[in-house]
C-alpha positions as CSV (number, residue, x, y, z in Angstrom):
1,X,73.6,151.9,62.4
2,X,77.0,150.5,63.1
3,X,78.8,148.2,61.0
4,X,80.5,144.9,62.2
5,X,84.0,145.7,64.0
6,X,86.6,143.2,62.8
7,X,89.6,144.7,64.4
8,X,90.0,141.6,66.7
9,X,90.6,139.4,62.9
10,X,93.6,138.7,61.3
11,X,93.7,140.5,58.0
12,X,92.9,136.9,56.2
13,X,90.1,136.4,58.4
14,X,88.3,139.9,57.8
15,X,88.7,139.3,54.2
16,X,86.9,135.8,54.9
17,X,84.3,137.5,56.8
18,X,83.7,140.1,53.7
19,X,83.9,137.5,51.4
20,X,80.8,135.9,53.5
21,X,78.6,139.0,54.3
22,X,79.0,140.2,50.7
23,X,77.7,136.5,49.1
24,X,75.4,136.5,51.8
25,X,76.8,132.8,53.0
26,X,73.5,131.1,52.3
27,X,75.8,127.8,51.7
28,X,77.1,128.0,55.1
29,X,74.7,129.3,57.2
30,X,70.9,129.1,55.6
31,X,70.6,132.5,55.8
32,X,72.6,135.8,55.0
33,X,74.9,137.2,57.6
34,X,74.0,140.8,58.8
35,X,75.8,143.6,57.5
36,X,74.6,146.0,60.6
37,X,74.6,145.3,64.1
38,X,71.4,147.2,66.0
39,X,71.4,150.7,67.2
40,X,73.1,150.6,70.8
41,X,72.1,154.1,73.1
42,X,75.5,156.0,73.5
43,X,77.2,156.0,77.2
44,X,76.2,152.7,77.7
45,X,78.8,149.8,78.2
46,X,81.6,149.3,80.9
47,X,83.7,151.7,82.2
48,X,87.2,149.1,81.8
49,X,86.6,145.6,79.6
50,X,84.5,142.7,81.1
51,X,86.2,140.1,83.1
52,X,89.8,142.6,83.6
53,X,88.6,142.8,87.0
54,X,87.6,140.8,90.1
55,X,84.3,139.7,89.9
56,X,81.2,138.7,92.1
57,X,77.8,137.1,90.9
58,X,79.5,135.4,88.2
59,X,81.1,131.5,87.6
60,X,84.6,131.8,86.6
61,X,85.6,128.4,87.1
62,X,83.4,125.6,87.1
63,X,81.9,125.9,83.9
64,X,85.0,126.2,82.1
65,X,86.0,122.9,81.3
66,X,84.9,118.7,82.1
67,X,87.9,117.6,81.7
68,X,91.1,118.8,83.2
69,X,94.3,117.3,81.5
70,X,96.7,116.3,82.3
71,X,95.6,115.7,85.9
72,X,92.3,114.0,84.7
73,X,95.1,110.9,83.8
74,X,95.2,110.0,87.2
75,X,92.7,108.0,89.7
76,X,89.9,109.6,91.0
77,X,88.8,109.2,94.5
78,X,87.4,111.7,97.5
79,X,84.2,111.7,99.0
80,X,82.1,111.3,95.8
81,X,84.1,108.1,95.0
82,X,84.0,106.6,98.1
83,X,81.3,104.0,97.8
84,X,80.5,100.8,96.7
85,X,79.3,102.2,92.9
86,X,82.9,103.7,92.4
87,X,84.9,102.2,89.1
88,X,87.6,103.4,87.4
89,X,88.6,101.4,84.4
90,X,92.1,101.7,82.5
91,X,92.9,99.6,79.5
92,X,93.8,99.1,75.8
93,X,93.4,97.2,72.6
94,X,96.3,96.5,70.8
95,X,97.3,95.2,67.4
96,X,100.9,94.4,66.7
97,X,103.6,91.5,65.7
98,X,106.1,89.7,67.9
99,X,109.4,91.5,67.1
100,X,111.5,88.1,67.6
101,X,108.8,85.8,64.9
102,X,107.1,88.2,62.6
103,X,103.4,87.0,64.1
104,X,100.4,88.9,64.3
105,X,99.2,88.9,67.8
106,X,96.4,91.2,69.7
107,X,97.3,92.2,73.3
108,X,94.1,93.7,75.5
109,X,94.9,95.0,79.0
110,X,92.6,96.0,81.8
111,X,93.1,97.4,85.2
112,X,89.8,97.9,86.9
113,X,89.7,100.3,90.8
114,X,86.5,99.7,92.5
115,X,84.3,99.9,95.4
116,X,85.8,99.7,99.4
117,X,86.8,96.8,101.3
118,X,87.4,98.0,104.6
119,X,89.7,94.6,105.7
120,X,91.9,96.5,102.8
121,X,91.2,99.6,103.6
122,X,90.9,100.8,100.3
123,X,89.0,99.4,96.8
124,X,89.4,96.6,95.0
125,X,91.5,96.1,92.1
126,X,92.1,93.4,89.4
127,X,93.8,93.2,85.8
128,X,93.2,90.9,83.3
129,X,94.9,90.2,80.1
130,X,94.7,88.3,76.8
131,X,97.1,87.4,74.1
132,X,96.0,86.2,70.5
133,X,97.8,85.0,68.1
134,X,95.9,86.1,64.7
135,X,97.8,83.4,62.4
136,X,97.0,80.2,64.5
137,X,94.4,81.4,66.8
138,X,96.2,80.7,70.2
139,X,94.3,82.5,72.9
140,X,95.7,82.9,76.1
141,X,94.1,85.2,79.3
142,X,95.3,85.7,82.7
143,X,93.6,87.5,85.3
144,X,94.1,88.7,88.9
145,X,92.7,90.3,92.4
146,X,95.4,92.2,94.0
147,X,96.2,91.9,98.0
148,X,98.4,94.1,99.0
149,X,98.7,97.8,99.7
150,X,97.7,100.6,97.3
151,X,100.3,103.3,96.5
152,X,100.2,106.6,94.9
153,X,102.7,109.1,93.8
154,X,103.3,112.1,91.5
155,X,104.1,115.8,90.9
156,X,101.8,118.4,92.3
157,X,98.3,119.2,90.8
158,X,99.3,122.2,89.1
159,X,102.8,121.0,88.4
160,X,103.9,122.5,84.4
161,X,103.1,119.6,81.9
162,X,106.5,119.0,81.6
163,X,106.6,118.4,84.9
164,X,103.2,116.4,85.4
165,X,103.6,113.0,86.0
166,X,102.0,110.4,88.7
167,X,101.9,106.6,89.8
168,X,100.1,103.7,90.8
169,X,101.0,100.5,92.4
170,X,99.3,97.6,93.9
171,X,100.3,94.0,95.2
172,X,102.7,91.8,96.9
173,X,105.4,89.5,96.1
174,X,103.8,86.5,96.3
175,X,100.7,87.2,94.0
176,X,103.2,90.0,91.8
177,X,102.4,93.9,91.4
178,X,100.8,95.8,89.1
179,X,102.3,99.4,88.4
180,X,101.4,102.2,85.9
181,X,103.2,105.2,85.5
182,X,102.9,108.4,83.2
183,X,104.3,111.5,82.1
184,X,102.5,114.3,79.9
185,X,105.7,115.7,79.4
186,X,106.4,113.1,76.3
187,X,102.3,111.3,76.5
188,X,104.2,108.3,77.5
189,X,102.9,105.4,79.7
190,X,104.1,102.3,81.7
191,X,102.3,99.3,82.4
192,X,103.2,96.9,84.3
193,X,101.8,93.9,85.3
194,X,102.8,90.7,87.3
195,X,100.5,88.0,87.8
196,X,102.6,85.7,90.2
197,X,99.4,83.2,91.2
198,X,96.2,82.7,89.2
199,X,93.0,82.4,90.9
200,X,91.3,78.7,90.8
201,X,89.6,79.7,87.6
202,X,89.6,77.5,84.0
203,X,90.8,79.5,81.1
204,X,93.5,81.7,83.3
205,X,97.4,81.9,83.1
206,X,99.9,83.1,85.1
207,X,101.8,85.9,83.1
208,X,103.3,89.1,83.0
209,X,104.3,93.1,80.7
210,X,106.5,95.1,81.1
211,X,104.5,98.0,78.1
212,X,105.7,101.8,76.9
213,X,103.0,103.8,75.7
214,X,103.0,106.8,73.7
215,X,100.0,108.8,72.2
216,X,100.5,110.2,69.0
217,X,97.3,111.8,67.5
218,X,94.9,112.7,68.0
219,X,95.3,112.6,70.7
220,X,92.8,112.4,73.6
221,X,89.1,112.7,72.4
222,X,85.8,111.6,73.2
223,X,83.3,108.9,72.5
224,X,80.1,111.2,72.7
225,X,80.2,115.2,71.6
226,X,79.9,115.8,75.8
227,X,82.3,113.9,77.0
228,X,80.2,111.3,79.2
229,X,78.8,108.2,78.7
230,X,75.1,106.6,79.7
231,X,75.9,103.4,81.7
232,X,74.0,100.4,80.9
233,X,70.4,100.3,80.3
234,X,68.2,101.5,83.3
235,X,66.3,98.5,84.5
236,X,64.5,100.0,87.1
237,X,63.5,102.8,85.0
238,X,64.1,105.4,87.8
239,X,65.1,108.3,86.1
240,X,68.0,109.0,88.7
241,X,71.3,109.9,86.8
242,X,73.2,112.7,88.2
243,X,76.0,114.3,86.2
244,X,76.7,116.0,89.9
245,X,77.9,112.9,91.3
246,X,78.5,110.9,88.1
247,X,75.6,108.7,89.2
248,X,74.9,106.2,86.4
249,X,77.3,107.9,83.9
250,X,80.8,108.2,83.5
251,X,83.8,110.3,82.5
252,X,85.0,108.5,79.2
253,X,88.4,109.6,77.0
254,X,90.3,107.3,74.7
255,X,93.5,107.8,72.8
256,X,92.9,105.5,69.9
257,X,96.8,105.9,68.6
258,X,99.0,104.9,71.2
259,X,102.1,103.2,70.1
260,X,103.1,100.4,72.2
261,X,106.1,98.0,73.0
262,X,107.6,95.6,75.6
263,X,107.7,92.4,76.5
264,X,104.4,90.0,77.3
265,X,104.0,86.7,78.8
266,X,101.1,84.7,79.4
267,X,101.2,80.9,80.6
268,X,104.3,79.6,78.5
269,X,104.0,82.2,75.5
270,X,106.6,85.0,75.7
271,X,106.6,87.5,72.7
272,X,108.5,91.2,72.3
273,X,105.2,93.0,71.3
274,X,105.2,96.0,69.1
275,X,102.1,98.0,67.9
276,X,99.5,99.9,68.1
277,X,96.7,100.3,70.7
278,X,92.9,101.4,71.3
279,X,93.5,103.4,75.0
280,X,90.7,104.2,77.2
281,X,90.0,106.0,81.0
282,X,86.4,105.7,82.7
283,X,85.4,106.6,85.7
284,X,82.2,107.4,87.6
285,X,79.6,105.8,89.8
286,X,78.2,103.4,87.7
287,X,78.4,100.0,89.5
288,X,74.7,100.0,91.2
289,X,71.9,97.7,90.7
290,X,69.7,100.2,89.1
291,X,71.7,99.7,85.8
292,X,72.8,96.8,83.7
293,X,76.3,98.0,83.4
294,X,77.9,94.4,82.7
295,X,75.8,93.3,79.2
296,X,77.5,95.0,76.4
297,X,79.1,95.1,73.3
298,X,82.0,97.6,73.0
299,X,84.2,97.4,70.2
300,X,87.1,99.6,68.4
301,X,87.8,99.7,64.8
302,X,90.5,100.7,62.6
303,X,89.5,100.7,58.8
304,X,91.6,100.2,55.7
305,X,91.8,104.0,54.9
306,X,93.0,105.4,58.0
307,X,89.5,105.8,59.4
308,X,88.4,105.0,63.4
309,X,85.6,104.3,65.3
310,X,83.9,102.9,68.4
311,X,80.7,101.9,69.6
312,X,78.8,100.9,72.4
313,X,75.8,98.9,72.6
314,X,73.9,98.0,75.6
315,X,72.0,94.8,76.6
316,X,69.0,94.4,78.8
317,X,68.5,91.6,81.3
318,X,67.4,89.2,78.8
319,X,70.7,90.0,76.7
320,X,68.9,91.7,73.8
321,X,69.9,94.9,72.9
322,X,68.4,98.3,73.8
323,X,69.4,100.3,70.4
324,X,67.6,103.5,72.1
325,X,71.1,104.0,74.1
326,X,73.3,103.0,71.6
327,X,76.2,105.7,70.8
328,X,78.9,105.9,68.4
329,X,82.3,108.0,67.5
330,X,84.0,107.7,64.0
331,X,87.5,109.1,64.2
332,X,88.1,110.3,60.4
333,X,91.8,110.2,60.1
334,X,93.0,113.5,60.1
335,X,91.2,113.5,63.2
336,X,87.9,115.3,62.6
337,X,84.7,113.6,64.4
338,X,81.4,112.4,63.6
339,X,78.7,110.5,66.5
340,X,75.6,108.9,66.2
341,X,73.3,107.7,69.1
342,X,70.2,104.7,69.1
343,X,69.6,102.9,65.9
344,X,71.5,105.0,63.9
345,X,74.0,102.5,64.6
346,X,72.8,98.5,64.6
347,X,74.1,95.5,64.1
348,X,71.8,92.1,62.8
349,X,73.3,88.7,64.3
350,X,73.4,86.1,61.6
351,X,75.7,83.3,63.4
352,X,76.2,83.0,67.6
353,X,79.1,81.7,69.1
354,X,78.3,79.4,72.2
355,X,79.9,80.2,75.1
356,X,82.6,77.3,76.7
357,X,82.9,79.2,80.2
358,X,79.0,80.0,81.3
359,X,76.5,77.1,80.0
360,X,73.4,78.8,77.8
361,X,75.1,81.5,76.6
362,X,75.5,82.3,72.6
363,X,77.4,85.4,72.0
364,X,76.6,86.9,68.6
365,X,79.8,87.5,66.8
366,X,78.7,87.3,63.5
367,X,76.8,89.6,61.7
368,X,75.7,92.8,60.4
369,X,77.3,95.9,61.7
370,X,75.0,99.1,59.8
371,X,76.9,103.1,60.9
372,X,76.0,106.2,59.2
373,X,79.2,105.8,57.3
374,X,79.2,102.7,55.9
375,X,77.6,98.9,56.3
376,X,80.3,95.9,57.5
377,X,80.1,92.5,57.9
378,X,81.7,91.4,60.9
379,X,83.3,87.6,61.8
380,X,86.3,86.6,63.4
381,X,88.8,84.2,62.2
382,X,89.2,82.1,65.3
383,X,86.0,82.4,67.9
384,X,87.1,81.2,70.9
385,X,88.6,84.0,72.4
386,X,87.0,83.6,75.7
387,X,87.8,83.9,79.1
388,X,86.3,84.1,82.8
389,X,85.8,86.9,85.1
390,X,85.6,86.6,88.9
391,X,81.3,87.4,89.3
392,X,79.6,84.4,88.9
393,X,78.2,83.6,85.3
394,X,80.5,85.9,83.6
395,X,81.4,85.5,80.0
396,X,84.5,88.1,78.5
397,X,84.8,87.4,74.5
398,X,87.8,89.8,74.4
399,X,89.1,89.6,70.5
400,X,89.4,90.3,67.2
401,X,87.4,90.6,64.5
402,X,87.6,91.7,61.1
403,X,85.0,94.0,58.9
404,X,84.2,92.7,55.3
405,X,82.7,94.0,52.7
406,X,79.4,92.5,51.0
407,X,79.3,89.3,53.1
408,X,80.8,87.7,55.8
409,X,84.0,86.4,53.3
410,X,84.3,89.6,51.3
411,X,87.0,91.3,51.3
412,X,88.7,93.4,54.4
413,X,88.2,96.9,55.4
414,X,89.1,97.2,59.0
415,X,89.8,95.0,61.7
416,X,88.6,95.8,65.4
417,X,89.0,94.8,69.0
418,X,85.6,93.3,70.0
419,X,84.5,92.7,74.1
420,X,81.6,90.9,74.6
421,X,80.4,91.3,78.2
422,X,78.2,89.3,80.4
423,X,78.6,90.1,83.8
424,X,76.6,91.3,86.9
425,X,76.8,94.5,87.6
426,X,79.1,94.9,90.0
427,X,81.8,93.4,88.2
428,X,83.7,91.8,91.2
429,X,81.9,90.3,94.1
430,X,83.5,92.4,96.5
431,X,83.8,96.3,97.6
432,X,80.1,96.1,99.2
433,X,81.4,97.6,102.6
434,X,79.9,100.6,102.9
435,X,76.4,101.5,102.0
436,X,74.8,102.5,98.9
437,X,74.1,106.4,98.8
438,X,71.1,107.5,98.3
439,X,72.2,111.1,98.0
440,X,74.4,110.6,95.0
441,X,71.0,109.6,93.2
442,X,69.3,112.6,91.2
443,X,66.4,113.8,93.7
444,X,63.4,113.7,91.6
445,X,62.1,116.7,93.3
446,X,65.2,118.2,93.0
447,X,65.4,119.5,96.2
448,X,62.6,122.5,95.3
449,X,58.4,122.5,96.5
450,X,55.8,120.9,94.6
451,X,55.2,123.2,91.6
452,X,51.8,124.5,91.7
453,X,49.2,123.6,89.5
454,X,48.6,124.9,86.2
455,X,46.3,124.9,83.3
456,X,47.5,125.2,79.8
457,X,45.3,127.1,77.4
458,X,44.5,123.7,75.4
């Protein structure tokens, strides 16, 4: 018998590990660690370490990592995005003041890729954005569909961080561009964003940002422990998500302490905005019939004692939520993580808001929010903070709310960026050029025979 080797421990850490084995570490672990690893044979083992060498018959690669920073900051495109499901979202939530007045304002940005048009040669892409001002309740949106060529730039994939950085830019003069830039050597980002002439939609402004980001931590994290997220509830209950194509899923990161600044106008409101925002990148092949990716509530929180989290809940057709997919990440402030999934987390309506933009529809913003950590009651101070997508009988509540404690005017805990969506599934009514793939579906055989037959003892 051979006792443990800790030569590969800093002298603190073998003292830990003694310290453990000799109390037997039932706090930690449930049962004792062992003092003695098994009898090995002697002359057995390799002949120079594992791995020093080249290797055959084993991954080295693939399995090392989902995400791959910084270059996972950029758009994603290639074969398996080039469909009508593909959608790549960008945006943030911010909270700040107007440097020039003192007023609290919210500023959300979104820049949405998606689809092919082949008259464009390329996919779709739109922005929308809403200012709100959270002492008199002024809401103003603007949103856009950018003609126009789409342009690309940066360093080389394995460019040094310090020397990773890329671009994006869309548009024309007449209807404005939208550009965003960024540059892991500082975590800083650009965003900016002309919208030169509105669609013939009610509720939308003309408007432009000129916005510096910079992350500060922690960083970029996740909003599930594996670092994709379900998309929408599965209406046709197929079964046919696939993580190999990103079928039904997505690739989800958010930095949920990026420090912004810069100038904003929307219709005749210009403010110097300074603050802090919610940032988040998705990207998969999600927009497909099969799902209800458009009904949901998504909302970002930050609480009175440094504490974060966000949540997703998901609708079905009839706009009542499915709390089986449900999932949730609370961002304690020294950035440790906790995530809960299905009715874990729930919220109870007790007062709807009825919609101004799509007739019938009464968006619960009051309420009831229950999470393993605590139990808020959620209301905004000014409800209409609605706008209008491009799909037909689209709804966007895209605001603030703010948590209280004990009832609906107890006192505040937190504050968070709510978006209440109802919208078809594909988002825009466009990008439909090319066929849906069948192949990017899970195969439910899997691509193996039909398994025998077999008979279980009972």
């Amino acid at each position: 018998m051979e006792t443990i080797k800790t030569g590969g421990l800093t002298a603190e850490e073998q003292a830990q590990l003694k310290q453990e084995i000799d109390r037997g570490a039932p706090a930690r672990y449930g049962w004792p660690m062992p003092t003695q690893s098994p009898m090995r044979p002697d002359a057995t083992g390799n002949p120079v370490p594992f791995g020093s060498q080249p290797m055959k018959g084993i991954e080295t690669v693939s399995g090392h990592g989902l995400y791959s920073f910084p270059r996972d900051h950029r758009y994603h495109y290639g074969p398996v995005y080039h469909g009508p499901e593909y959608a790549e979202w960008l945006y943030f939530s911010a909270f700040g003041t107007d440097k020039k007045t003192g007023d609290p304002y919210t500023l959300f940005w979104m820049s949405l890729l998606v689809g092919y048009d082949k008259q464009m040669q390329r996919p779709l892409k739109n922005t929308f954005i809403a200012l709100h001002n959270l002492r008199t309740g002024e809401f103003l949106p603007g949103v856009t569909l950018y003609p126009g060529e789409l342009v690309t730039n940066g360093s080389d994939d394995h460019a040094a961080k310090e020397d990773f950085w890329y671009s994006m830019k869309i548009g024309t003069e007449e209807h404005g561009f939208l550009e965003e830039i960024y540059h892991a050597k500082d975590e800083t980002w650009q965003f900016n964003v002309d919208i030169k002439k509105k669609p013939p939609m009610q509720r939308v402004n003309t408007g432009s940002m000129r916005i510096t980001g910079k992350v500060y931590a922690p960083g970029y994290v996740y909003p599930t422990p594996m670092g994709l997220e379900n998309e929408g509830h599965d209406t046709s209950r197929s079964g046919r998500h696939n993580p190999a194509t990103v079928y039904g899923i997505s690739y989800y990161y958010l930095a949920p302490k990026m420090f912004i600044n810069g100038p904003v106008t929307i219709g005749n409101r210009s403010i110097e905005f300074d603050g802090v925002a919610w940032f988040e990148h998705q990207w998969g092949n999600m927009r497909t019939p099969d799902h209800e990716e458009g009904i949901y509530i998504w909302q970002d929180a930050y609480l009175n004692n440094g504490d974060m989290f966000r949540l997703r809940m998901w609708r079905k057709p009839d706009l009542s939520h499915d709390d089986t997919i449900n999932n949730y990440a609370y961002i304690h402030k020294d950035g440790r993580m906790e995530f809960a999934y299905g009715p874990a987390v729930k919220f109870t309506p007790i007062k709807s808001y009825q919609s101004k933009v799509v007739e019938g529809i009464d968006i619960p913003l009051y309420g009831i929010l229950e999470t393993p950590q605590g139990k808020y009651y959620v209301a905004p101070e000014f409800p209409d903070q609605q706008a209008i997508g491009f799909a037909p009988q689209t709804s966007l509540w895209e605001g603030c709310l703010y948590l209280h404690e004990g009832s609906l005017d107890g006192p505040i805990v937190g504050r968070c960026y709510l978006e209440n969506m109802i919208t078809p599934w594909f988002y825009v009514p466009g990008g439909f050029d090319l066929p849906f793939r069948e192949e990017i579906r899970r195969a439910l055989d899997g691509g193996c025979p039909p398994a025998p037959d077999f008979k279980f003892y009972k």
